[in-house]
C-alpha positions in Angstrom: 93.3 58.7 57.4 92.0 61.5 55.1 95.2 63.4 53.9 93.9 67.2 55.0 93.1 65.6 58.9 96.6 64.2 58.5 98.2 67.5 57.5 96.6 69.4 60.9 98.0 66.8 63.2 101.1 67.2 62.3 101.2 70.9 63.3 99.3 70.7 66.2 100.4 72.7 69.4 101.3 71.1 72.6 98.9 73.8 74.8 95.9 73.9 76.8 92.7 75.0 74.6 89.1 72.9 72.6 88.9 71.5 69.5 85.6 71.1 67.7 85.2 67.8 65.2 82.8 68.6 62.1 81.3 66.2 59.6 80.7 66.2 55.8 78.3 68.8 56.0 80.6 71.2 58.3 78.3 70.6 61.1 80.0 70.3 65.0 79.8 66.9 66.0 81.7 67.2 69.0 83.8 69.8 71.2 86.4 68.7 73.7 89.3 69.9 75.6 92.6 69.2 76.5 95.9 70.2 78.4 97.5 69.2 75.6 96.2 69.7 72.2 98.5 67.7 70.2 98.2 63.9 72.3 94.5 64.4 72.8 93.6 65.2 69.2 95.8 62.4 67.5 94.6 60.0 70.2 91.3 59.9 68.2 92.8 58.9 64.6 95.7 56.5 66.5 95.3 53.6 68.7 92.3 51.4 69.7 88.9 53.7 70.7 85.4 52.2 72.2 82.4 52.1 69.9 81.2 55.9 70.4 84.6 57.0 69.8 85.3 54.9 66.5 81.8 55.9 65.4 82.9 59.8 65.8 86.0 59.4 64.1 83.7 57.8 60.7 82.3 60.8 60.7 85.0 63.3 61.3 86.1 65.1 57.9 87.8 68.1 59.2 88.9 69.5 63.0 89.3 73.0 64.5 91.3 74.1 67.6 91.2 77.2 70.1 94.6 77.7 71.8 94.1 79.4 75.2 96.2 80.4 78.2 94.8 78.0 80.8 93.4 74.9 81.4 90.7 76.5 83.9 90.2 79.0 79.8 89.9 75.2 78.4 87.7 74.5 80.4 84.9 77.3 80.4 85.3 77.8 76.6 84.6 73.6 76.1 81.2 74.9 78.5 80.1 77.6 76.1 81.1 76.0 72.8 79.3 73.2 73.8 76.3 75.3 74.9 76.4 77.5 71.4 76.9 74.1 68.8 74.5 71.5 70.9 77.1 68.6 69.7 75.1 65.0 69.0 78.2 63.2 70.2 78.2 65.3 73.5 75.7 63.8 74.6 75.9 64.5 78.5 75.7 68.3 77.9 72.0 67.9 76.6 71.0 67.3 80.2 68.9 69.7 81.1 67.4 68.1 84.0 67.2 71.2 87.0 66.3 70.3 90.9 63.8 72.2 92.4 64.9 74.4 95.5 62.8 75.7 98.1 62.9 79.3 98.0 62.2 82.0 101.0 61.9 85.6 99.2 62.9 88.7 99.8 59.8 90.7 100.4 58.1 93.0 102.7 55.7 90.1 103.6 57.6 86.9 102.1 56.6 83.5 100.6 57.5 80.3 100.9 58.0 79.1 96.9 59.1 76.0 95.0 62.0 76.9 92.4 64.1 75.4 89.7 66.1 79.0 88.7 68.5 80.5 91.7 68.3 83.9 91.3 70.7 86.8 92.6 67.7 88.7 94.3 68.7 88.1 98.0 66.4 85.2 98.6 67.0 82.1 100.8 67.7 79.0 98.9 67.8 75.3 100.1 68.3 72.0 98.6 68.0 71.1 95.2 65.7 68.1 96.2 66.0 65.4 93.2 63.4 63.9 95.0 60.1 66.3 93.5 57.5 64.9 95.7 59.9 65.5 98.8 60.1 68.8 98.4 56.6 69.5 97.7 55.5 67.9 100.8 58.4 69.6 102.4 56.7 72.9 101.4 52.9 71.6 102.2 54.1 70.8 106.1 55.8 74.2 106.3 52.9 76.1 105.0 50.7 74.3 107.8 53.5 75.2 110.4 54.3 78.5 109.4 51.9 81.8 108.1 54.1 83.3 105.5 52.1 85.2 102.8 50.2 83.1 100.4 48.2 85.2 98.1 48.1 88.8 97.1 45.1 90.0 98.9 45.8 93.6 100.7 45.1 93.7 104.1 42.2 93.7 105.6 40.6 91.2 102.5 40.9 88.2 104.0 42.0 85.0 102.1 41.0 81.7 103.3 44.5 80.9 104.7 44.0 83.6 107.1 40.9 82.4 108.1 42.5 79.1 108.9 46.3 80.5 110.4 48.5 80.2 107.6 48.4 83.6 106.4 49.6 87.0 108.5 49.7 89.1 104.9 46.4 90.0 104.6 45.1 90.8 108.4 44.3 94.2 109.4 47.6 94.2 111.4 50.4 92.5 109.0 53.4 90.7 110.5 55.8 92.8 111.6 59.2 92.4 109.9 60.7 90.7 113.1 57.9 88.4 113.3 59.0 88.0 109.6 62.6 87.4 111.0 61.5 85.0 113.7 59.5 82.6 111.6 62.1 82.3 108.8 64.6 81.8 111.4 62.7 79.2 112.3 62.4 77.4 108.9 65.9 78.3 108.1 66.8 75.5 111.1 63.8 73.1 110.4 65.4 73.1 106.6 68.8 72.8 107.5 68.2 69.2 109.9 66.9 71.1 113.2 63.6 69.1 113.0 63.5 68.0 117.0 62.7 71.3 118.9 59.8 72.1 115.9 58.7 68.6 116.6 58.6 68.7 120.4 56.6 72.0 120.7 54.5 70.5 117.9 54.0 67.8 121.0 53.1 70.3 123.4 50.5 71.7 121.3 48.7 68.2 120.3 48.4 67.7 124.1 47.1 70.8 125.1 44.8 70.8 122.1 44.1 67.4 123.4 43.1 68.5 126.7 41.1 71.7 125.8 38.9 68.7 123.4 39.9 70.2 120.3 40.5 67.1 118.6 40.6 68.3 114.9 43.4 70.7 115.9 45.0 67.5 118.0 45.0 65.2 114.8 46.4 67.8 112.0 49.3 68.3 114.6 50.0 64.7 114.9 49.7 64.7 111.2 52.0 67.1 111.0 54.5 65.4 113.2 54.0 62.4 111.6 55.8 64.2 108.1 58.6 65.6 110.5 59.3 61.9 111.6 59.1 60.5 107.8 62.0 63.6 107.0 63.9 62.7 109.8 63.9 58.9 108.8 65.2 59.6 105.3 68.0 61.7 106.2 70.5 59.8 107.9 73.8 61.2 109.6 76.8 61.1 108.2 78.8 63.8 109.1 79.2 65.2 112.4 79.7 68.9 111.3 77.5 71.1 110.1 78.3 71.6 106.8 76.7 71.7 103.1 78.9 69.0 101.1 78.5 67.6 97.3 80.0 64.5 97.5 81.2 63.5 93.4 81.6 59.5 92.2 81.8 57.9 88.7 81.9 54.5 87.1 83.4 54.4 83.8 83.4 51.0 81.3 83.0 50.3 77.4 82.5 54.0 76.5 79.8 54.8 79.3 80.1 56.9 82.5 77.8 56.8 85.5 77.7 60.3 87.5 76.4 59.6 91.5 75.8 62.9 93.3 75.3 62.8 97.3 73.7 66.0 98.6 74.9 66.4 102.3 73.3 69.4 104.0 73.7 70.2 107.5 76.1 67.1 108.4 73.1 65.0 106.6 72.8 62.7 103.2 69.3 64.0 101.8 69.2 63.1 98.3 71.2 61.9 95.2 71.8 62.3 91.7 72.0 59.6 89.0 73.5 60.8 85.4 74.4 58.3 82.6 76.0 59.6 79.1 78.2 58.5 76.8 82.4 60.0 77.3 85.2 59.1 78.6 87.0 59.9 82.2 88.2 63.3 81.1 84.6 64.6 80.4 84.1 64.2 83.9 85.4 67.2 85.3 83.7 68.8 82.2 80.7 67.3 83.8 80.9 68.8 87.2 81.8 72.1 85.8 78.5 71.6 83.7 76.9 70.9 86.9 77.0 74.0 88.6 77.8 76.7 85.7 75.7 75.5 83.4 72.4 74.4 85.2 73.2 76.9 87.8 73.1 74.5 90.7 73.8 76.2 94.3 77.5 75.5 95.1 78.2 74.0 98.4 80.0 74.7 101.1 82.6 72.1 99.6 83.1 69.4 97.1 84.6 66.3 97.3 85.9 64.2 94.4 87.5 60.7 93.8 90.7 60.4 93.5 92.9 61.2 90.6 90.5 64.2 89.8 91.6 67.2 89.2 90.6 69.2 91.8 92.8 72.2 92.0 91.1 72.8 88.0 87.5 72.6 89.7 88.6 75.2 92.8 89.8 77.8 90.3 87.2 77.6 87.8 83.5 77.5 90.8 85.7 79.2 93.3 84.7 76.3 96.5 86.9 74.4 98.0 86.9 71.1 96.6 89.2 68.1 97.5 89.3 64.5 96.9 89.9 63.0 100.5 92.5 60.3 101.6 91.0 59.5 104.8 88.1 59.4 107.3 84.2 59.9 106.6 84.4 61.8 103.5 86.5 59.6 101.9 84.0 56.8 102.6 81.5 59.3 101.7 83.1 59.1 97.9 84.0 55.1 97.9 80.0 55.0 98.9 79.1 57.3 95.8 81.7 55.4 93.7 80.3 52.3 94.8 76.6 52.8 93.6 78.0 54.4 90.5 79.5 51.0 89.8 76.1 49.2 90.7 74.1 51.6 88.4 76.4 51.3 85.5 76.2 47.7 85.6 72.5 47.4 85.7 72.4 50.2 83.1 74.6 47.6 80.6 71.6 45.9 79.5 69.2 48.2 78.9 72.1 50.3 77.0 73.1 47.5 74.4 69.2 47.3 73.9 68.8 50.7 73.2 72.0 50.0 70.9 70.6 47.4 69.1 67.4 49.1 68.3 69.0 52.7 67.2 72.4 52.8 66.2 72.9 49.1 65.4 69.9 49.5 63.3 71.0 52.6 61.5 73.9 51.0 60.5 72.6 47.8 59.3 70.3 49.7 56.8 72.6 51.5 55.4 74.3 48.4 54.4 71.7 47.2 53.0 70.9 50.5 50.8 75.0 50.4 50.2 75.0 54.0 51.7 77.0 55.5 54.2 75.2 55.0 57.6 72.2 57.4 57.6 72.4 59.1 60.7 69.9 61.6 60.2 67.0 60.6 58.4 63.5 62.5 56.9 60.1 61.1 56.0 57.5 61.7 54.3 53.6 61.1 54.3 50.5 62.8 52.5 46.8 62.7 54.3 44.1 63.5 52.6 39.9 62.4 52.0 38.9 62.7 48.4 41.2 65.5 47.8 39.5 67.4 50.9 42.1 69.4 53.3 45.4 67.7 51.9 48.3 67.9 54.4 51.8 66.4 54.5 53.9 65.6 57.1 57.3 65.4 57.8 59.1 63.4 60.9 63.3 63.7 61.9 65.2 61.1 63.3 68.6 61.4 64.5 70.7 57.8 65.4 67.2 56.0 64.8 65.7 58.1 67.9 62.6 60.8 66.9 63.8 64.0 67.0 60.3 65.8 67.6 61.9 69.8 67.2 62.6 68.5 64.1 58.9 67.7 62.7 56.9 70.0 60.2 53.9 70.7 58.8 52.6 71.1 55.3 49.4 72.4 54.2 49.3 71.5 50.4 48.9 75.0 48.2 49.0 74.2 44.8 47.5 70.5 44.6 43.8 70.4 44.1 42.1 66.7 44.0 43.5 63.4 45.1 46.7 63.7 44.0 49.6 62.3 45.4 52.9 62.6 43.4 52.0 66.5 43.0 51.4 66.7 47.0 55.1 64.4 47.0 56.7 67.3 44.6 55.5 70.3 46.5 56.3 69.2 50.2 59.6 68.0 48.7 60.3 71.0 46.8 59.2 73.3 49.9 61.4 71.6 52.6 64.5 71.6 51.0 64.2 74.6 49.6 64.1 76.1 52.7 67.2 73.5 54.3 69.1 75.1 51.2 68.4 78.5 52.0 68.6 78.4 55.7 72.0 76.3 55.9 70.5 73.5 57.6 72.0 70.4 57.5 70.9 67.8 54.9 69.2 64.0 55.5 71.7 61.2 54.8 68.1 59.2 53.8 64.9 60.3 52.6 61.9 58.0 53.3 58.4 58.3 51.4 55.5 56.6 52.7 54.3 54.9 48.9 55.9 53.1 46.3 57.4 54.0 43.1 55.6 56.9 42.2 56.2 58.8 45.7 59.8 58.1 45.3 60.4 58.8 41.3 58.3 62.7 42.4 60.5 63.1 45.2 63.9 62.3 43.1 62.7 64.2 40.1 62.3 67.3 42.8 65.9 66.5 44.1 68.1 65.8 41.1 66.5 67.8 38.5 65.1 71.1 40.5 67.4 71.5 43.6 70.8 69.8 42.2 70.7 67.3 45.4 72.0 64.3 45.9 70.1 62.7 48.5 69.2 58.7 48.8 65.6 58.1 48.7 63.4 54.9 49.5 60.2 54.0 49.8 58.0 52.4 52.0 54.9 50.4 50.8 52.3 49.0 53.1 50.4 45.5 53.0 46.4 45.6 53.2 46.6 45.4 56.8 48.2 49.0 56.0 51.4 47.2 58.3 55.1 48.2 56.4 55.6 45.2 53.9 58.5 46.2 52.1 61.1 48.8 51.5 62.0 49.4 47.8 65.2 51.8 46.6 67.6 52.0 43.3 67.0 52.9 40.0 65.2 51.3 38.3 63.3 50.7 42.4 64.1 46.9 43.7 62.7 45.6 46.8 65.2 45.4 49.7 64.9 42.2 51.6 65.0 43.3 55.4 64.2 40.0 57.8 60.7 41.1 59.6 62.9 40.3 62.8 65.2 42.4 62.4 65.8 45.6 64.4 66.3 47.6 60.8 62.7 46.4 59.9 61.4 47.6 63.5 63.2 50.8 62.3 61.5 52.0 59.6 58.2 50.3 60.8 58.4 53.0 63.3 59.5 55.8 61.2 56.8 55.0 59.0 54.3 54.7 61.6 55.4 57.7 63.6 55.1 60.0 59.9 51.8 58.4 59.6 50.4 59.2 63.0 51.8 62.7 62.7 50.0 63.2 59.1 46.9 62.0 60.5 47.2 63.8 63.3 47.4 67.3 61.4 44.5 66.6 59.3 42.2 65.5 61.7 43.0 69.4 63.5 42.4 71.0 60.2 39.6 69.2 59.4 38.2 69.6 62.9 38.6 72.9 62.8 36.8 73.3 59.7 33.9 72.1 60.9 33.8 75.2 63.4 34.9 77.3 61.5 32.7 76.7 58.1 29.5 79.1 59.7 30.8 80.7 62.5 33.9 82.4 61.2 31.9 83.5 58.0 30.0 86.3 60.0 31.4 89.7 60.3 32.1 90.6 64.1 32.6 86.9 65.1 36.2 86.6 65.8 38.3 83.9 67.7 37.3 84.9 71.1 33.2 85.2 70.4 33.3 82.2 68.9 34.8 80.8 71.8 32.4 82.2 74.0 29.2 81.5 71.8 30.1 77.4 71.3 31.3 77.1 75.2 27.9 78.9 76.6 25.5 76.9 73.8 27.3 73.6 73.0 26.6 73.7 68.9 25.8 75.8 65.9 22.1 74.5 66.5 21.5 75.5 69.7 22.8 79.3 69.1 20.4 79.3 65.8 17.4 78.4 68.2 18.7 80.8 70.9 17.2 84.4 71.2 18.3 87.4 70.4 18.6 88.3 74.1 20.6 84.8 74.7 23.6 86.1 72.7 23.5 90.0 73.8 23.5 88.7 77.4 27.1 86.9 76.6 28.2 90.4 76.3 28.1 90.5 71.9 26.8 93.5 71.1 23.0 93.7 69.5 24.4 94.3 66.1 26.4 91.6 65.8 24.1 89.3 67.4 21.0 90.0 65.0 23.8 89.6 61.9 24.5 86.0 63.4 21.2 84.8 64.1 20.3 85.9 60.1 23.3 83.9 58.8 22.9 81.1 60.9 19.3 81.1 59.6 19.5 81.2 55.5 
């Protein structure tokens, strides 16, 4: 154990608070909290840990802790620390998933909307609906049942949905506010499970439509009772109250959790929520904290946990009752959540050690082969270019062998003219890290270069003798299939003998692919736009937006030659400009 970690765990405090774990580079790697800082902290460097943990604790060089009053302080300051650092290693508070809700405003004449943000702005919410294509036909039946406003139109201009019923906004006489009142009433119940009296006078009216021989009428209300029967056959009863409830179980083996979520509204099971990530049982109340603060999910009426939770920390920090039941239907309701947890997880276990296998696994096993520590986060490198025309470099990010796509850049070469490669190499190199020193940003553990030993010696020669970096670099050399053949690194360069198998070779076959396709990519845009730009944007008064306007109306540069003077002003350029367009075009 390194001698300074050694030093802090011997003076740790027994108190509630977080601690945040940093690597080599002084980046947060992880935030946790505890009850108890000193037997949660030296758990990590003492005793036997599951694969995430022991690959956390590799990288760990140094630790700081926050000593506060509560656990409840613990646990909102894990929240925002968390939210503030973006730690790889926790890996369940990158979940930004959010539900839709269907949302009733608060207007003089209000809409029915689809939403993922609740809002303090005295508007009706209900769900969340995990299920996206239930809640948008949920809103499609309602807008054929009910003639809230749907467009802006002031009244007495007609939109089409008035024509057709679904619209009271825009008539001559508006709904009144209690007619307002009435009909949201109305969806209020039909949202919250009171679906048989809408269907029964939907009944009524097929029949009497049916009788008066106004059979289009009849058949979009049977179609319309035939959705209330499909809502009614998904949500089942299985509480006989009516009551919102949240209903919390988890699995937890080998270093993975599985997070179930029943939604009960009104006494009813409507939907559920899977979440997988990587932590142990203590993150999960961390998780249902998460949950609500975090990705501002509408807290229930109550929320019931499995056992052995804590749920008196939950009630004081969301301020709901929450309980984890002994007996009777909720308690079923959580063994049931629990239970498909379990089944989830399990199914999961395959697919995980796959995903394993190609990343991590991978990572790892090239490091050893490079004999450097395990390149965690590694940078490539590729150069695009015909016959020295519009050079462009690209440069991709993964992160555990997974792209990391925020991470990419762009390089349009500005000092390199011709074909020439190790000078393209030097100034993308010299450019990007640069800029990682000056900014702060953390370093690569492995630089890849799409080339052989030239691209590699330019890019070293940048690093070590410019920039005062020490940063591995390989490269990768293609076969004339223009398929990765091998991977060369040292000094003086050796090929590295990777088995074509192997899930290291399908590694850097797809980093080198992905930098490729990205290089490509760029230059094909550039030299795309190019083409447009090489006469149009030459001509004084021809901006963006008129160049957009002449190619769209005439197709090409040829056909706005051959136009008429008349053809162009009539698009709205003025005369001037027009004449000076047709002379250029012309020389």
């Amino acid at each position: 154990m390194k001698e300074k970690i050694q030093e802090k765990l011997a003076v740790l405090p027994s108190e509630p608070g977080c601690y945040l774990m940093k690597d080599k580079n002084e980046t947060v790697i992880y935030v946790g909290k505890s009850k108890a800082l000193k037997n949660r902290v030296r758990s990590y460097f003492i005793g036997a840990n599951d694969k995430k943990t022991q690959r956390l604790v590799m990288e760990i060089v140094d630790f700081e802790y926050i000593v506060t009053n509560t656990e409840v302080e613990a646990l909102i300051l894990e929240l925002n620390l968390i939210k503030k650092y973006d730690p790889k290693y926790n890996i369940m508070l990158k979940d930004d998933k959010s539900y839709p809700y269907l949302k009733i405003t608060n207007e003089r004449h209000p809409r029915l909307l689809i939403t993922r943000k609740i809002k303090k702005d005295k508007a009706k919410y209900f769900g969340p609906y995990p299920n996206v294509i239930a809640a948008r036909e949920t809103k499609r039946l309602l807008d054929r049942l009910y003639p809230l406003r749907k467009c802006n139109n002031k009244p007495g201009d007609y939109c089409l949905y008035y024509h057709i019923g679904q619209c009271l906004a825009c008539s001559k006489s508006p709904g009144t506010k209690e007619r307002y009142d009435e009909i949201i009433k109305e969806i209020s119940r039909f949202l919250q499970g009171a679906y048989k009296g809408v269907k029964n006078d939907l009944i009524i009216k097929m029949n009497q439509a049916s009788e008066q021989m106004d059979y289009e009428r009849a058949i979009e209300l049977r179609e319309s009772i035939t959705h209330i029967e499909a809502l009614m056959e998904q949500q089942k009863v299985v509480l006989n109250e009516i009551i919102d409830i949240d209903v919390f179980g988890y699995s937890y083996n080998q270093g993975w959790m599985c997070v179930q979520v029943f939604y009960v509204r009104q006494g009813k099971l409507i939907e559920r929520d899977v979440s997988f990530y990587q932590g142990s049982q203590e993150t999960f109340i961390s998780f249902v904290g998460q949950f609500y603060l975090r990705k501002n999910n509408l807290k229930p009426k109550q929320i019931l946990l499995p056992i052995g939770s804590d749920a008196n920390l939950l009630k004081e920090l969301l301020e709901v009752d929450v309980h984890t039941p002994l007996r009777g239907k909720r308690k079923d309701l959580v063994e049931l959540a629990t239970k498909n947890a379990d089944i989830s997880l399990t199914e999961q276990f395959t697919l995980i050690e796959r995903d394993e296998e190609r990343t991590i696994v991978a990572v790892e096993n090239l490091g050893n082969h490079l004999n450097i520590e395990t390149p965690h986060h590694i940078e490539a490198f590729d150069n695009s270019n015909i016959q020295g025309v519009d050079p462009v470099s690209a440069m991709v990010k993964f992160i555990d062998g997974k792209a990391d796509k925020n991470g990419y850049r762009k390089y349009k070469i500005q000092t390199v003219s011709g074909p020439d490669d190790y000078e393209t190499m030097r100034e993308v190199i010299r450019r990007r890290y640069s800029r990682v020193l000056k900014e702060k940003m953390p370093l690569p553990d492995l630089i890849i270069v799409d080339g052989g030993k030239g691209q590699m010696s330019a890019a070293l020669e940048v690093l070590e003798l410019e920039l005062g970096l020490d940063i591995p670099v390989c490269g990768l050399i293609k076969d004339e299939r223009h398929s990765t053949s091998e991977l060369i690194y040292g000094d003086p360069p050796e090929v590295i003998s990777l088995k074509r198998d192997s899930n290291e070779f399908y590694l850097v076959q797809r980093i080198q692919d992905e930098v490729h396709r990205f290089a490509i990519t760029f230059h094909r845009q550039l030299r795309s736009k190019g083409l447009i730009q090489s006469e149009l944007d030459k001509i004084p008064g021809i901006g963006q937006k008129r160049r957009t306007l002449l190619l769209s109306h005439f197709k090409s540069i040829k056909a706005i030659k051959e136009a008429k003077l008349a053809d162009i002003t009539a698009l709205g350029i003025p005369e001037n400009v027009a004449k000076l367009t047709l002379a250029k075009l012309n020389e």
